[in-house]
N, CA, C and O atoms as CSV, one atom per row, in Angstrom:
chain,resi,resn,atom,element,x,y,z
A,1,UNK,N,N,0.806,-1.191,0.000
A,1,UNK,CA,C,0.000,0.000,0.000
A,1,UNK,C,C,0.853,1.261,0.000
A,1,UNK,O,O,0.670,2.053,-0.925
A,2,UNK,N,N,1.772,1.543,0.936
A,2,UNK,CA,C,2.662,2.237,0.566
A,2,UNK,C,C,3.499,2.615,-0.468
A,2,UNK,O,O,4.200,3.624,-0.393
A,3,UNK,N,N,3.473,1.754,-1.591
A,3,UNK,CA,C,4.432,1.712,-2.916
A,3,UNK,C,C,3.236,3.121,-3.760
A,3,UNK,O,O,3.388,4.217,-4.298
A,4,UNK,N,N,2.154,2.237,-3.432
A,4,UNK,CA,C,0.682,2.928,-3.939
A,4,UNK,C,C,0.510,4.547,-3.654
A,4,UNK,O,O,0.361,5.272,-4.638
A,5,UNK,N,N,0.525,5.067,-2.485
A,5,UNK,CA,C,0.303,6.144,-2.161
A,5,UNK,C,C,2.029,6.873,-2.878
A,5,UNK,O,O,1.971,7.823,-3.658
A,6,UNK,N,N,2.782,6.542,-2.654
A,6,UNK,CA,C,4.403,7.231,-3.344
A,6,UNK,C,C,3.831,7.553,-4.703
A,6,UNK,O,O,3.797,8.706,-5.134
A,7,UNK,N,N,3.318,6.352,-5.461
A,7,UNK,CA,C,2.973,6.735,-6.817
A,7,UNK,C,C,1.898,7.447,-7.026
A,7,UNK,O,O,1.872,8.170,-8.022
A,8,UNK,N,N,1.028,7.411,-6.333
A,8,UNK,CA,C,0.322,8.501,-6.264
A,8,UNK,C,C,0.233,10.169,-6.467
A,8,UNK,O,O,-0.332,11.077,-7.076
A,9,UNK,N,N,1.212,9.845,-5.503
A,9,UNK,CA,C,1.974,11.487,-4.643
A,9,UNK,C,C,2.497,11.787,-6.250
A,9,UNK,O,O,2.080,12.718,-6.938
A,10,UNK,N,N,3.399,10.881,-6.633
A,10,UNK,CA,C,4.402,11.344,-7.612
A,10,UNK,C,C,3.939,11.903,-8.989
A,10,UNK,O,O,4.341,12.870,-9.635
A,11,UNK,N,N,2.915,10.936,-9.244
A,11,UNK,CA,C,1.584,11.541,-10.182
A,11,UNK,C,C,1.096,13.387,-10.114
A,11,UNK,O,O,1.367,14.399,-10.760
A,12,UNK,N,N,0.422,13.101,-9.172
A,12,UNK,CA,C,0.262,14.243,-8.672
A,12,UNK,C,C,1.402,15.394,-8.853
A,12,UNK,O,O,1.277,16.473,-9.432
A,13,UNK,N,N,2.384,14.939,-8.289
A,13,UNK,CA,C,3.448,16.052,-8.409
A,13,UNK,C,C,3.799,16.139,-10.165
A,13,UNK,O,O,3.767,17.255,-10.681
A,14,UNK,N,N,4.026,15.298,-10.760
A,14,UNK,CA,C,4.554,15.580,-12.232
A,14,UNK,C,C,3.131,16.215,-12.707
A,14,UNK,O,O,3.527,17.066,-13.504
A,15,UNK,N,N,1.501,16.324,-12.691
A,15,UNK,CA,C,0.849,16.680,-12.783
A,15,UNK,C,C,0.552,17.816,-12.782
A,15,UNK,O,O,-0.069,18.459,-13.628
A,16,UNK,N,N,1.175,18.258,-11.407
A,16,UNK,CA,C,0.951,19.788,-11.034
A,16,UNK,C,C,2.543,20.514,-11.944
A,16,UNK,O,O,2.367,21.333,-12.847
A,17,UNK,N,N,3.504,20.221,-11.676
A,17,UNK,CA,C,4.335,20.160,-12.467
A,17,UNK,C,C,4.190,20.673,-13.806
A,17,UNK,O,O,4.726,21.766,-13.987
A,18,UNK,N,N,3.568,20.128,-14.837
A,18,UNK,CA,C,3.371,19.973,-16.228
A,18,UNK,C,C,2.198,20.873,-16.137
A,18,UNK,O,O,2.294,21.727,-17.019
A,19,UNK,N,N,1.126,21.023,-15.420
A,19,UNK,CA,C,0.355,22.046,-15.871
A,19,UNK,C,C,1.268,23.944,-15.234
A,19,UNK,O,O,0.807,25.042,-15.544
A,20,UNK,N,N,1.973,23.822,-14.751
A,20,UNK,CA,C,2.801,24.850,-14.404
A,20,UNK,C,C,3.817,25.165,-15.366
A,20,UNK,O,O,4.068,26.370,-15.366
A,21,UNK,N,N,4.613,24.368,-16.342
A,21,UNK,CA,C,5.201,24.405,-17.352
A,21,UNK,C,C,4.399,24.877,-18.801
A,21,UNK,O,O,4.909,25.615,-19.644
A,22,UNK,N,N,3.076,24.298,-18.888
A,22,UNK,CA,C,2.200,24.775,-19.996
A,22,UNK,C,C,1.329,26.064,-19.550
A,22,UNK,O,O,1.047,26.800,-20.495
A,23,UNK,N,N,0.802,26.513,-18.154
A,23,UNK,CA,C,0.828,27.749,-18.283
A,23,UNK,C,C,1.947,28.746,-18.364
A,23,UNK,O,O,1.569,29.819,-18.835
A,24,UNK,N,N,3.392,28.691,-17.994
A,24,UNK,CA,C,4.562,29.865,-18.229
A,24,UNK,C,C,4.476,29.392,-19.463
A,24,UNK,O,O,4.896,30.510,-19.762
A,25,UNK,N,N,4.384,28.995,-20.203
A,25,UNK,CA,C,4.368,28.876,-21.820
A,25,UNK,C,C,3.249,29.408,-22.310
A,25,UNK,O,O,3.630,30.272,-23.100
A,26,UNK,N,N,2.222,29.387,-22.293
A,26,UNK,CA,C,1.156,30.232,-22.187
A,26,UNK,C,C,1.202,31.481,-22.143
A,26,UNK,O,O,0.880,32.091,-23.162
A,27,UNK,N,N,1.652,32.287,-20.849
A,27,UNK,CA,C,1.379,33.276,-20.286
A,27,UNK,C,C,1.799,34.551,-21.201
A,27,UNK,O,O,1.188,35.612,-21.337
A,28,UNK,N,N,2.679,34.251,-21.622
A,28,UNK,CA,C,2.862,35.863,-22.491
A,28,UNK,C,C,1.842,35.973,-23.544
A,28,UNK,O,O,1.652,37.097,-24.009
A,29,UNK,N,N,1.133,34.949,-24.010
A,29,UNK,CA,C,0.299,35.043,-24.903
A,29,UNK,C,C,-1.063,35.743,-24.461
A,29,UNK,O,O,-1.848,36.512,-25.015
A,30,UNK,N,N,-0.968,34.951,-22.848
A,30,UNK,CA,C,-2.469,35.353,-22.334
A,30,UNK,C,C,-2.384,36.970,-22.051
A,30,UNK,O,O,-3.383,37.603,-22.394
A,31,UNK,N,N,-1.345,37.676,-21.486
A,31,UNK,CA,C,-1.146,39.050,-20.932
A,31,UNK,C,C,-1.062,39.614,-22.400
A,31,UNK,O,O,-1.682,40.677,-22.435
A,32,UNK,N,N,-0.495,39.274,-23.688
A,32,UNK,CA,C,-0.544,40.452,-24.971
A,32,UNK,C,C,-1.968,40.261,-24.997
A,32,UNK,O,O,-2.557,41.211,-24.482
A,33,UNK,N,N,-2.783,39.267,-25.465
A,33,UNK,CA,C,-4.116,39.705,-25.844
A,33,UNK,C,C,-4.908,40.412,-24.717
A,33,UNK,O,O,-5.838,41.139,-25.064
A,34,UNK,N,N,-4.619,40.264,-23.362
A,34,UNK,CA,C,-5.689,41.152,-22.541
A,34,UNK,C,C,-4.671,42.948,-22.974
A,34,UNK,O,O,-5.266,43.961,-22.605
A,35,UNK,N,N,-3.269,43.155,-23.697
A,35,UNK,CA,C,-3.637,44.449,-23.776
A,35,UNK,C,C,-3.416,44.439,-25.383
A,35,UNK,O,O,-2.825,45.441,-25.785
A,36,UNK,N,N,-3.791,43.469,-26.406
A,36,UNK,CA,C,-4.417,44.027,-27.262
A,36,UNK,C,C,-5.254,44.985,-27.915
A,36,UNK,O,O,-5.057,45.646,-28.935
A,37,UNK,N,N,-6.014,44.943,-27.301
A,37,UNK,CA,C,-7.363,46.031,-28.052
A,37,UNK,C,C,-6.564,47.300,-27.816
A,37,UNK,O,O,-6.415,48.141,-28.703
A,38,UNK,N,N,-6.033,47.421,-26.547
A,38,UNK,CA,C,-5.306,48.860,-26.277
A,38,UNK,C,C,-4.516,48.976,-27.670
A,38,UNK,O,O,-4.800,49.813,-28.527
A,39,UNK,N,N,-3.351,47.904,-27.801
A,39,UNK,CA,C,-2.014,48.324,-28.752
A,39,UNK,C,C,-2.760,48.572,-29.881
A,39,UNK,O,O,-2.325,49.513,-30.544
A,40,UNK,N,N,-3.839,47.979,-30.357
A,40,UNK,CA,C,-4.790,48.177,-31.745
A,40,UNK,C,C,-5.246,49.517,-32.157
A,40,UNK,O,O,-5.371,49.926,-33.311
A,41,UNK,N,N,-5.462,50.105,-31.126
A,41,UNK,CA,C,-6.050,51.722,-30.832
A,41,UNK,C,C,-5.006,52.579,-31.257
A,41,UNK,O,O,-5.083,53.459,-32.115
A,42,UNK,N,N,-3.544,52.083,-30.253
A,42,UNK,CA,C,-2.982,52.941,-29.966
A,42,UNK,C,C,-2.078,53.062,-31.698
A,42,UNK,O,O,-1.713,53.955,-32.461
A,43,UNK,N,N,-2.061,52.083,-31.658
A,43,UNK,CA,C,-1.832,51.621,-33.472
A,43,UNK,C,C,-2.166,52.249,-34.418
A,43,UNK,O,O,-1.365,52.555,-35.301
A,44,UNK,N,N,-3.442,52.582,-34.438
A,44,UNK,CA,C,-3.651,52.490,-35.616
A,44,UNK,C,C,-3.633,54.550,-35.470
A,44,UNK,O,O,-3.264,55.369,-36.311
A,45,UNK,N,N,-4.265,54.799,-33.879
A,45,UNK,CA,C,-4.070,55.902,-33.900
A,45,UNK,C,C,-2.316,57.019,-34.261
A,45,UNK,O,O,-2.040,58.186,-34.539
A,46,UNK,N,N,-1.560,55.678,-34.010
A,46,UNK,CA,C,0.047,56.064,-34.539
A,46,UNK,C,C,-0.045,56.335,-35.781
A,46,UNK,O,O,0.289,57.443,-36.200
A,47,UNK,N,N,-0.535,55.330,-36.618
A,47,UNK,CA,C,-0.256,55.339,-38.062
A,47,UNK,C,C,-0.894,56.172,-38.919
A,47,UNK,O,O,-0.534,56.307,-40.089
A,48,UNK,N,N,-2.065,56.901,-38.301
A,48,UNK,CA,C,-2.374,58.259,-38.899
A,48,UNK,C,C,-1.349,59.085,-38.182
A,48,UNK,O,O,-0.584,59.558,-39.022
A,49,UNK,N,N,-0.990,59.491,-36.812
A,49,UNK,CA,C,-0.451,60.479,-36.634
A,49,UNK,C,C,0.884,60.943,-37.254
A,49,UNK,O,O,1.214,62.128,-37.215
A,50,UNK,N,N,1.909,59.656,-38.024
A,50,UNK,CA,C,3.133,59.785,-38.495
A,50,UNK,C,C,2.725,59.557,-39.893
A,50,UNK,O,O,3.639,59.073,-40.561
A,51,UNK,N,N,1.824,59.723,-40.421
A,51,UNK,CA,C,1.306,59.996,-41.684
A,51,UNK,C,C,1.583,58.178,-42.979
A,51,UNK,O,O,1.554,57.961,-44.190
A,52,UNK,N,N,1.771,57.517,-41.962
A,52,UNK,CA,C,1.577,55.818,-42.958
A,52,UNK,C,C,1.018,55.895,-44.249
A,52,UNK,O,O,1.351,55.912,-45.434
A,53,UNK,N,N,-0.387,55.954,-43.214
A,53,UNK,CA,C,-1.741,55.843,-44.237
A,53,UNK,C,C,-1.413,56.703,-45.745
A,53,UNK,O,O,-1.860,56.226,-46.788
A,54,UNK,N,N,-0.575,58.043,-45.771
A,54,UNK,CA,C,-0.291,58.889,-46.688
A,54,UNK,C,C,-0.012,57.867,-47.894
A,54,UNK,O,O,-0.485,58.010,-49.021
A,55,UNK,N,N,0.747,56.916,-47.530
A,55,UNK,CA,C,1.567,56.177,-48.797
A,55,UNK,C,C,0.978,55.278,-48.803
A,55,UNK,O,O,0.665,54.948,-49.947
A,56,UNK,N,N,0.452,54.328,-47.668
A,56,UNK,CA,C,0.053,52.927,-47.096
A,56,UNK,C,C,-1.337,52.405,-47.563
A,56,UNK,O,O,-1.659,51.274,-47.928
A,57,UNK,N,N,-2.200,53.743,-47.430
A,57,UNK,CA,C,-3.259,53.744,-47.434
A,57,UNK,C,C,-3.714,53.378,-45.809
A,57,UNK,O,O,-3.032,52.736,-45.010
A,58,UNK,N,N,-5.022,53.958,-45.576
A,58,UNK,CA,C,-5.772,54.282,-44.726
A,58,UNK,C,C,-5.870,52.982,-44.108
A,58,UNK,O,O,-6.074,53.236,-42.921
A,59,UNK,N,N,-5.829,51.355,-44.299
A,59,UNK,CA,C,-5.638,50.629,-44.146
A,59,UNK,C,C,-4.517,49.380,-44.075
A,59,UNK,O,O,-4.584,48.245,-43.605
A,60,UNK,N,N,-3.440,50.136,-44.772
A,60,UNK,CA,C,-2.542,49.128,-45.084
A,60,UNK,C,C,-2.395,48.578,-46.491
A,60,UNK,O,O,-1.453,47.830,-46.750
A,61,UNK,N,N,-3.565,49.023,-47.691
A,61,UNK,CA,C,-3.689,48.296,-48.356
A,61,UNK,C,C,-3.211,48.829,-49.513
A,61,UNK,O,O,-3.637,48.339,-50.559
A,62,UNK,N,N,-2.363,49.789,-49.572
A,62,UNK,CA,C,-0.936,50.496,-50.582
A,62,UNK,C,C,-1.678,51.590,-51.531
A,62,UNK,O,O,-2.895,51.663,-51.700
A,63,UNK,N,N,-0.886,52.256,-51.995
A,63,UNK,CA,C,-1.157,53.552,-52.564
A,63,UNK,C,C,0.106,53.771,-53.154
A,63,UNK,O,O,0.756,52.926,-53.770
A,64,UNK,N,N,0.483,55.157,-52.900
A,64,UNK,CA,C,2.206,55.727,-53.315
A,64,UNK,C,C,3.048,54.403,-53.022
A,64,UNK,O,O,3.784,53.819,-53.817
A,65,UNK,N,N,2.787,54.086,-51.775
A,65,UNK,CA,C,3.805,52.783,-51.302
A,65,UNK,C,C,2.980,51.549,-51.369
A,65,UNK,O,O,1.871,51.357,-51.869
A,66,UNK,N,N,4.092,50.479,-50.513
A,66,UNK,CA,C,3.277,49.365,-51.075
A,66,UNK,C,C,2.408,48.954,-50.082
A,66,UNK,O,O,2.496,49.357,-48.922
A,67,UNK,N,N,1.567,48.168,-50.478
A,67,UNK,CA,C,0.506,47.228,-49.460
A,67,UNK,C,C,1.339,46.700,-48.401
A,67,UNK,O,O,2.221,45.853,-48.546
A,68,UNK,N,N,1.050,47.170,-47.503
A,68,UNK,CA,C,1.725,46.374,-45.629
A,68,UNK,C,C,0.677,45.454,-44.951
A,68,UNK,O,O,1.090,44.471,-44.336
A,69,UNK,N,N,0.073,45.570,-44.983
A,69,UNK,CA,C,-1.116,45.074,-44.749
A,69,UNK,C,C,-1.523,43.453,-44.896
A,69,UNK,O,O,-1.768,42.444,-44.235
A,70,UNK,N,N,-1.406,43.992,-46.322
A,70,UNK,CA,C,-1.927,42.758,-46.857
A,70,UNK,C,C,-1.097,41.212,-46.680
A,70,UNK,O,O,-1.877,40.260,-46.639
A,71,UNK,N,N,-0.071,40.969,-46.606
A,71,UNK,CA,C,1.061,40.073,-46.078
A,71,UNK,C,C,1.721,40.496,-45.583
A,71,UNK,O,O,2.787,40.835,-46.097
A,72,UNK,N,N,1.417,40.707,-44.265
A,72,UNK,CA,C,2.274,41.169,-43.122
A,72,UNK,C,C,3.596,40.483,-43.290
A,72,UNK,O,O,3.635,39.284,-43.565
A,73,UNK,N,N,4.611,41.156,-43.145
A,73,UNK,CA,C,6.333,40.303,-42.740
A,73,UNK,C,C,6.899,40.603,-41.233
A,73,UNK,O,O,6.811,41.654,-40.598
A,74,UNK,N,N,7.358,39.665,-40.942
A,74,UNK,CA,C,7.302,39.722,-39.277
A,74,UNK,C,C,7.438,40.947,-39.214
A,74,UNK,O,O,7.510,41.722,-40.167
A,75,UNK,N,N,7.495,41.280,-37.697
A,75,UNK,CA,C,7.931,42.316,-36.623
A,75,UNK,C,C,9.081,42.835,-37.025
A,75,UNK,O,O,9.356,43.956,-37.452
A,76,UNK,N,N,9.945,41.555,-36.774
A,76,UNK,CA,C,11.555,42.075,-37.113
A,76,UNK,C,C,12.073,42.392,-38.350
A,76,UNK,O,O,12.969,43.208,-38.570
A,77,UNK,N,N,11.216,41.425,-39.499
A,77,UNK,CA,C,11.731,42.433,-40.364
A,77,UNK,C,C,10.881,44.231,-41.053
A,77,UNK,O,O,11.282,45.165,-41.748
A,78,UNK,N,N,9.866,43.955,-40.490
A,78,UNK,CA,C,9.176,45.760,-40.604
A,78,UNK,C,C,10.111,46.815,-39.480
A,78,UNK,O,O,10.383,48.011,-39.379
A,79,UNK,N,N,10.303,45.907,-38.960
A,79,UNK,CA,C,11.354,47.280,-37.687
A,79,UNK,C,C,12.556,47.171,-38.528
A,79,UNK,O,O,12.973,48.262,-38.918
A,80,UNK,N,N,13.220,46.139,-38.908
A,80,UNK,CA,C,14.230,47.020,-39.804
A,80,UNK,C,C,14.163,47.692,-40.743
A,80,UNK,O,O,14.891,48.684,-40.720
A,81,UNK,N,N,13.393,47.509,-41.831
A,81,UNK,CA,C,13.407,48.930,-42.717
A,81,UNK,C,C,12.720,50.007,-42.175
A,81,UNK,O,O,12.902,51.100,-42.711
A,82,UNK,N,N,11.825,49.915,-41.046
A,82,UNK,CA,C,11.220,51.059,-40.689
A,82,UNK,C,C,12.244,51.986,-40.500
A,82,UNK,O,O,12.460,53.133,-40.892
A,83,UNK,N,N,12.946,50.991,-39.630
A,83,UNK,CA,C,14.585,52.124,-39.011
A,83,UNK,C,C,15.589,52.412,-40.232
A,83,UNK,O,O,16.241,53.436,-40.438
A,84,UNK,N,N,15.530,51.090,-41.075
A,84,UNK,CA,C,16.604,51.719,-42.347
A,84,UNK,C,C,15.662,51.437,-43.616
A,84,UNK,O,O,15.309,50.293,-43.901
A,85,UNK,N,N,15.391,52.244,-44.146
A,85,UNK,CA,C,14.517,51.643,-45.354
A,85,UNK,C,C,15.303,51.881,-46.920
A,85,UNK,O,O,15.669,53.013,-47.239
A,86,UNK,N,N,15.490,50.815,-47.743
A,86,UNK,CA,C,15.834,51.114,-48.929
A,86,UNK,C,C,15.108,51.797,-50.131
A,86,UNK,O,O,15.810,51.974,-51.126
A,87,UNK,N,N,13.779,52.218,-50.191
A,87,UNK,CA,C,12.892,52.576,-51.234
A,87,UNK,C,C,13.164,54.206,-50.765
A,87,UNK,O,O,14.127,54.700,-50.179
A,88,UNK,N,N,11.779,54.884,-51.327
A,88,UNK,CA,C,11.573,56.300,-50.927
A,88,UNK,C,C,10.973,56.782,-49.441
A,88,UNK,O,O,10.989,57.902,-48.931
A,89,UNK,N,N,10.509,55.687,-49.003
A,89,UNK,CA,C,10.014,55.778,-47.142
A,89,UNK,C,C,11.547,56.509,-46.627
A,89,UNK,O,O,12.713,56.242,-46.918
A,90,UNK,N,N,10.907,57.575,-45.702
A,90,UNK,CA,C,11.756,58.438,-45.106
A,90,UNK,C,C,12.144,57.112,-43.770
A,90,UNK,O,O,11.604,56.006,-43.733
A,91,UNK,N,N,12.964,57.509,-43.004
A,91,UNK,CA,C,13.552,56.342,-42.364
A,91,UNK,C,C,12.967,57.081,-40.630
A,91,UNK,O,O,13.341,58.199,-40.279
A,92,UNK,N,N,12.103,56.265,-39.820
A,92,UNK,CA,C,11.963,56.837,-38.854
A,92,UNK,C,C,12.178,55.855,-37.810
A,92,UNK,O,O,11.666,54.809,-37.409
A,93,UNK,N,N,13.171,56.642,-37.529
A,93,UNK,CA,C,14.298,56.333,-35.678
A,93,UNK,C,C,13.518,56.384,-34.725
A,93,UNK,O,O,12.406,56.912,-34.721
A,94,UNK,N,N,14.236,55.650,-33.562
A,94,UNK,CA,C,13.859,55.610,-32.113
A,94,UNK,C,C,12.761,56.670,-31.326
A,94,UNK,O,O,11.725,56.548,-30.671
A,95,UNK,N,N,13.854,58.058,-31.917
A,95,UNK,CA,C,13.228,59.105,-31.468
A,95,UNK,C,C,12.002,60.165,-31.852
A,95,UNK,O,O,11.495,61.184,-31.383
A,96,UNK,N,N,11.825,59.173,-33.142
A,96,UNK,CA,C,10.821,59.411,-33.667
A,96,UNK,C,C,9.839,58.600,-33.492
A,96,UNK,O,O,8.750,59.156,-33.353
A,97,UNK,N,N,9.852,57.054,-33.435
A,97,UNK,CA,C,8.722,56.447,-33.369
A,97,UNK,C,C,9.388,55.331,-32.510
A,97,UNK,O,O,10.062,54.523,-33.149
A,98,UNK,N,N,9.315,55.181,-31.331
A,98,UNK,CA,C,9.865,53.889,-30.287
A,98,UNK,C,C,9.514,52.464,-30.784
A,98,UNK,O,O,8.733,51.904,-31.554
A,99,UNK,N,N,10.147,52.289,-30.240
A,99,UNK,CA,C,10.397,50.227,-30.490
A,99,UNK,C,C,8.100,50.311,-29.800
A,99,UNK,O,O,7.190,50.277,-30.628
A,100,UNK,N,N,7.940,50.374,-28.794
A,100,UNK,CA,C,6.991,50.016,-28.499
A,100,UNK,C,C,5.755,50.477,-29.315
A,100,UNK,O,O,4.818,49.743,-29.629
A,101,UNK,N,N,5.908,52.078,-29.680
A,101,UNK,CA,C,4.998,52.649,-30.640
A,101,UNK,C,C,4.972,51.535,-32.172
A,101,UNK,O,O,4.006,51.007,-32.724
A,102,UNK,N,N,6.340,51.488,-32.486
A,102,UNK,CA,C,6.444,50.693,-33.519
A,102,UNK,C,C,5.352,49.669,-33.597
A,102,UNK,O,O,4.421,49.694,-34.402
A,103,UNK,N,N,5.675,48.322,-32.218
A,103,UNK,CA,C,4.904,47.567,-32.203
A,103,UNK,C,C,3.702,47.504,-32.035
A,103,UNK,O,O,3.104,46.481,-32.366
A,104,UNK,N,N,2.924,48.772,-31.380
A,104,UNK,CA,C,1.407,48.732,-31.810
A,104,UNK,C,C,0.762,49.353,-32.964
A,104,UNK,O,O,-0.456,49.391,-33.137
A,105,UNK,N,N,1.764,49.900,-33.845
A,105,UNK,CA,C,1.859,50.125,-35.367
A,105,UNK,C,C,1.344,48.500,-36.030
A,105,UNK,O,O,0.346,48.297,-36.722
A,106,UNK,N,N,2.080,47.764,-35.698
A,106,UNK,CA,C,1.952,46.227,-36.203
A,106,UNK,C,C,0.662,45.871,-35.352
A,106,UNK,O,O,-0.359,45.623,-35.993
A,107,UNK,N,N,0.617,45.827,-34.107
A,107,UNK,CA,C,-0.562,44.792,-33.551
A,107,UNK,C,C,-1.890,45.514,-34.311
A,107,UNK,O,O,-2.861,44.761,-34.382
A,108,UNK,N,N,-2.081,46.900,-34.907
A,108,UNK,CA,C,-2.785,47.759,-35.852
A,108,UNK,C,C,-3.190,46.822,-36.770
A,108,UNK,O,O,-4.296,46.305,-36.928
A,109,UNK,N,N,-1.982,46.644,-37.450
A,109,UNK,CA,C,-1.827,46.176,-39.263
A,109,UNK,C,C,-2.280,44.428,-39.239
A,109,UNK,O,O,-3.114,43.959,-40.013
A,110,UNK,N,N,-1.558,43.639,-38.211
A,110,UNK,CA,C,-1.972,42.547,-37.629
A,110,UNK,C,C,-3.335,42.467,-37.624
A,110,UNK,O,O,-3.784,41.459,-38.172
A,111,UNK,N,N,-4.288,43.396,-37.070
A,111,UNK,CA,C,-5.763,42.907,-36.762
A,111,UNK,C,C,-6.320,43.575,-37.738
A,111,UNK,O,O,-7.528,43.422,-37.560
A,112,UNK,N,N,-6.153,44.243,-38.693
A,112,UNK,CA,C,-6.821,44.016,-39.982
A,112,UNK,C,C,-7.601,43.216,-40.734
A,112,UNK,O,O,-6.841,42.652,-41.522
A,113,UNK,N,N,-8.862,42.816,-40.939
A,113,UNK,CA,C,-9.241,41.865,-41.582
A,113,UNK,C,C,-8.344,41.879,-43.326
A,113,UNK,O,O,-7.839,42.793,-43.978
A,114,UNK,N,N,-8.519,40.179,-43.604
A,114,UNK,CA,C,-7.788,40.145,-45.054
A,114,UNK,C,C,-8.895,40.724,-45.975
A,114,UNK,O,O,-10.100,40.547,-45.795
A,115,UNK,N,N,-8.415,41.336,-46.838
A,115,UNK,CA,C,-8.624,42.138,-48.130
A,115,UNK,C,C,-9.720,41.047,-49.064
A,115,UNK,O,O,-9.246,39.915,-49.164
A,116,UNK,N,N,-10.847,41.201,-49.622
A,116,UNK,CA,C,-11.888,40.253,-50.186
A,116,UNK,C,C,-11.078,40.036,-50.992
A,116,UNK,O,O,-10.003,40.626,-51.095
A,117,UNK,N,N,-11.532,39.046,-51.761
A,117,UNK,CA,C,-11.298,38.286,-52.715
A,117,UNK,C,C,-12.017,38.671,-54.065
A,117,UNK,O,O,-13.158,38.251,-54.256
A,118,UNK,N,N,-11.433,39.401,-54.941
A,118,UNK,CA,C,-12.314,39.963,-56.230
A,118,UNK,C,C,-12.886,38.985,-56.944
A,118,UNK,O,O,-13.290,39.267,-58.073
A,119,UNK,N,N,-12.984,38.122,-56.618
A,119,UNK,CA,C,-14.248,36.888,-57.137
A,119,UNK,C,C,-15.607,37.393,-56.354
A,119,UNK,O,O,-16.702,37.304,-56.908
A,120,UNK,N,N,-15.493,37.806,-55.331
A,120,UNK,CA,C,-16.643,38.463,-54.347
A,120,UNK,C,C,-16.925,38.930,-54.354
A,120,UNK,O,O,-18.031,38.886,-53.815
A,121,UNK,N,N,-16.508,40.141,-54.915
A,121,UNK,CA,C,-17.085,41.582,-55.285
A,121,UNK,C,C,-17.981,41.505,-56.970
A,121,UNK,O,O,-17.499,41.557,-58.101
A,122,UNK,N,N,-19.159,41.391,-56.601
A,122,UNK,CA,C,-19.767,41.861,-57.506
A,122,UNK,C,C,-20.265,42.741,-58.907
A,122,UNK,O,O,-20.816,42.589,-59.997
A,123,UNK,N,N,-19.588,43.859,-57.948
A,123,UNK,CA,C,-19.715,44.395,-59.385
A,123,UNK,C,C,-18.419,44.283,-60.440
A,123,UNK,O,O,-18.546,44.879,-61.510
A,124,UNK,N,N,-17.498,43.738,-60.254
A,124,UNK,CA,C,-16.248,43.558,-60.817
A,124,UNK,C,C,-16.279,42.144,-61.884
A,124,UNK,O,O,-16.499,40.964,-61.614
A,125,UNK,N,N,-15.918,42.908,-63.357
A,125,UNK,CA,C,-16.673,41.540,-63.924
A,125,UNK,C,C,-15.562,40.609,-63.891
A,125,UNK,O,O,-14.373,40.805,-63.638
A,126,UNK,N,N,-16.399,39.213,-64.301
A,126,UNK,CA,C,-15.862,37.751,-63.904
A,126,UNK,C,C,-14.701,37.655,-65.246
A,126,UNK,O,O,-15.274,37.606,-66.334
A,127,UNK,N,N,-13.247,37.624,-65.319
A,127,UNK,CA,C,-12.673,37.426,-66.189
A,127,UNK,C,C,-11.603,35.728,-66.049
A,127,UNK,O,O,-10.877,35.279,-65.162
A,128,UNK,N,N,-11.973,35.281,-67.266
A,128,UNK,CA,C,-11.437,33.726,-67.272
A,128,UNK,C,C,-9.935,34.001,-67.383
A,128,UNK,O,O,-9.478,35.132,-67.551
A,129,UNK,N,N,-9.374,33.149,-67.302
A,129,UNK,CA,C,-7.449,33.185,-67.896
A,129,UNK,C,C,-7.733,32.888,-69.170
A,129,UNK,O,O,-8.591,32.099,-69.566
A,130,UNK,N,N,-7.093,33.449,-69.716
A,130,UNK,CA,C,-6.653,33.148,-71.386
A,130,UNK,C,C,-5.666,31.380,-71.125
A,130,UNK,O,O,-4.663,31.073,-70.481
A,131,UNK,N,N,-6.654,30.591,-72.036
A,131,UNK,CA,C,-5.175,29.457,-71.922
A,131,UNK,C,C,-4.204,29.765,-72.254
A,131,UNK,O,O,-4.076,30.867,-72.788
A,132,UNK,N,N,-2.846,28.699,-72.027
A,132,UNK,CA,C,-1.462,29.053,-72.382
A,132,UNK,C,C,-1.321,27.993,-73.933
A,132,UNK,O,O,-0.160,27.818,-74.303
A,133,UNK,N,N,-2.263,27.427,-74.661
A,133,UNK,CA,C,-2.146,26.494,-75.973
A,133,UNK,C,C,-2.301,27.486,-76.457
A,133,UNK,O,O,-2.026,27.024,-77.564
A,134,UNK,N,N,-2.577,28.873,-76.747
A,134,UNK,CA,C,-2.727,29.852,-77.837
A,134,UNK,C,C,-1.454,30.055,-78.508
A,134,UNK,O,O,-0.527,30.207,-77.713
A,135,UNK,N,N,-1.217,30.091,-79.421
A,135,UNK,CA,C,-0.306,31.001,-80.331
A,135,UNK,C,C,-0.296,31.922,-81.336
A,135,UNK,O,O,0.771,32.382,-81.741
């Protein structure tokens, strides 16, 4: 009986154990989405104030510049050209737009719904592919 209750115990302990390992694995996920909605706000309210939308469009979904939006590329690589950019985007630094501002720039562009699908849009007429047997 005693062998019984040890294994017991030990159960228990790797139990409690393993659910303590899968919530710290968890947890940063659970604390960004409770301040999501904030970074979304604060986001999107950034990206008018440093004038994005100018090139980006009002959504992300390109104009002068290109679509951001629409296939997001990680974090890390939008913070590097943000900070060094090779095209005509003016290059805006630390002290212009912080690592953290940055990132609710993205958690913004992130919660964007995706862009329809012009098969869906109606009034846009239905055009087939030309086959490739033509010559």
């Amino acid at each position: 009986m005693n062998i019984l209750k040890k294994t017991d115990g030990l159960k228990s302990i790797l139990t409690l154990a393993m659910a303590l390992v899968m919530l710290t694995a968890i947890a940063p996920a659970i604390a960004q989405s409770a301040t999501s909605a904030e970074q979304v706000k604060h986001g999107e309210s950034l990206f008018e104030k440093n004038g994005c939308y100018m090139c980006h469009g009002t959504v992300g979904q390109g104009g002068a510049g290109p679509a951001i939006a629409v296939d997001l590329v990680p974090y890390a690589a939008l913070s590097v050209y943000v900070r060094n950019p090779t095209g005509d985007m003016p290059p805006f630094g630390e002290k212009v737009l912080s690592d953290a501002d940055l990132k609710d720039i993205y958690a913004y562009l992130s919660a964007l719904p995706a862009p329809k699908s012009p098969d869906s849009i109606s009034l846009l007429p239905k055009v087939t592919p030309m086959s490739s047997d033509r010559k």
